[in-house]
C-alpha positions in Angstrom: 6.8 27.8 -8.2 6.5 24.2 -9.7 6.0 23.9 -14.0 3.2 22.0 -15.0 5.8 19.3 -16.2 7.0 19.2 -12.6 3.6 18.6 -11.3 2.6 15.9 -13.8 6.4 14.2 -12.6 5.0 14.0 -9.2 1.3 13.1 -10.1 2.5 9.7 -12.0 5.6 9.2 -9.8 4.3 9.1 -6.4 1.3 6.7 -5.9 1.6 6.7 -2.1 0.7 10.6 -2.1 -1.8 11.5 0.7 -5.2 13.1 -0.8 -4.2 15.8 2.3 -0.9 16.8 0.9 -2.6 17.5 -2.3 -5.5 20.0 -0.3 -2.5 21.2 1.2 -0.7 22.0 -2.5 -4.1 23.5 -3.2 -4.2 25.7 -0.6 -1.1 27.1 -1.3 -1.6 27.5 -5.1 -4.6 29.7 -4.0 -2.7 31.3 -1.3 -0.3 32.3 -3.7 -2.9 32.7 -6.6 -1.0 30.2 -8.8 -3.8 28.3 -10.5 -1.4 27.3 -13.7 -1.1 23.5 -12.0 -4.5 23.6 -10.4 -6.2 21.4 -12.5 -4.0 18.4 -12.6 -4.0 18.6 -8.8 -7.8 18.5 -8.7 -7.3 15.3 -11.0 -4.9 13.9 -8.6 -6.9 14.7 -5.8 -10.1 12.5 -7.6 -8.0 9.8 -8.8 -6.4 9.7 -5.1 -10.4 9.8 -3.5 -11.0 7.3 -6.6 -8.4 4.8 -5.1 -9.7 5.2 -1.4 -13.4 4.4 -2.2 -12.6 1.5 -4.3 -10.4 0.4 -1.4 -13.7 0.7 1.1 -15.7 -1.3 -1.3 -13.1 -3.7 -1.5 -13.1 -4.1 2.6 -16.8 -4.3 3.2 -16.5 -6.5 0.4 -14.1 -8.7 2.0 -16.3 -8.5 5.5 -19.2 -9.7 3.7 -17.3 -12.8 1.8 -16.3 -13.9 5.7 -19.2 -13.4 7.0 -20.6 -15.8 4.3 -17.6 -18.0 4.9 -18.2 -18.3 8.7 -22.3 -19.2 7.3 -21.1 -21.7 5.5 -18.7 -23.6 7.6 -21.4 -24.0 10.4 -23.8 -25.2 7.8 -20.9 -27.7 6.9 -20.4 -28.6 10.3 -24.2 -29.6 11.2 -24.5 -31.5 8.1 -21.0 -33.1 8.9 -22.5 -34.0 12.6 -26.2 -35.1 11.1 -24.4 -37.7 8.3 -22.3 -39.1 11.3 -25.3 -40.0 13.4 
C-alpha cells in the first residue's frame, strides 16, 4: 500500500506517466478498496488528459498554420510570376 506522500512523490516526479497506468493504479485501489490516494490519482489522471488535449489543439493548430503557409507561398509565387511579365 502506497502513503499519500508516496503518491504525490510520483504525481510531481514523473511527467512522462501514461494516463493508462494511472486507470490501472485506479483499478487496483478499487480492487483493493484503498480509496486513501484516490483522489490525487483522479487529479493526475485530469491533469495528464489536460496535457493530451492541449497537445491535440496544438497539432491541428500547427496543420492549419501550414496549410495557410502552403496558401500563401502560391499566392507569392503568382504574384512573383505576374511582376516578372
Amino acid at each position: 500500500m502506497l502513503s499519500e506522500e508516496t503518491v504525490l512523490v510520483r504525481f510531481y516526479s514523473s511527467p512522462s506517466r501514461y494516463i493508462c497506468t494511472v486507470f490501472d493504479e485506479m483499478r487496483t485501489a478499487h480492487k483493493n478498496r484503498n480509496y486513501s490516494y484516490l483522489e490525487s490519482l483522479i487529479d493526475e489522471a485530469n491533469l495528464l488528459a489536460s496535457r493530451m488535449e492541449a497537445a491535440l489543439e496544438e497539432v491541428q493548430s500547427l496543420e492549419e498554420l501550414h496549410a495557410e503557409c502552403k496558401k500563401l507561398r502560391k499566392e507569392l509565387k503568382e504574384l512573383e510570376e505576374k511582376k516578372k511579365s
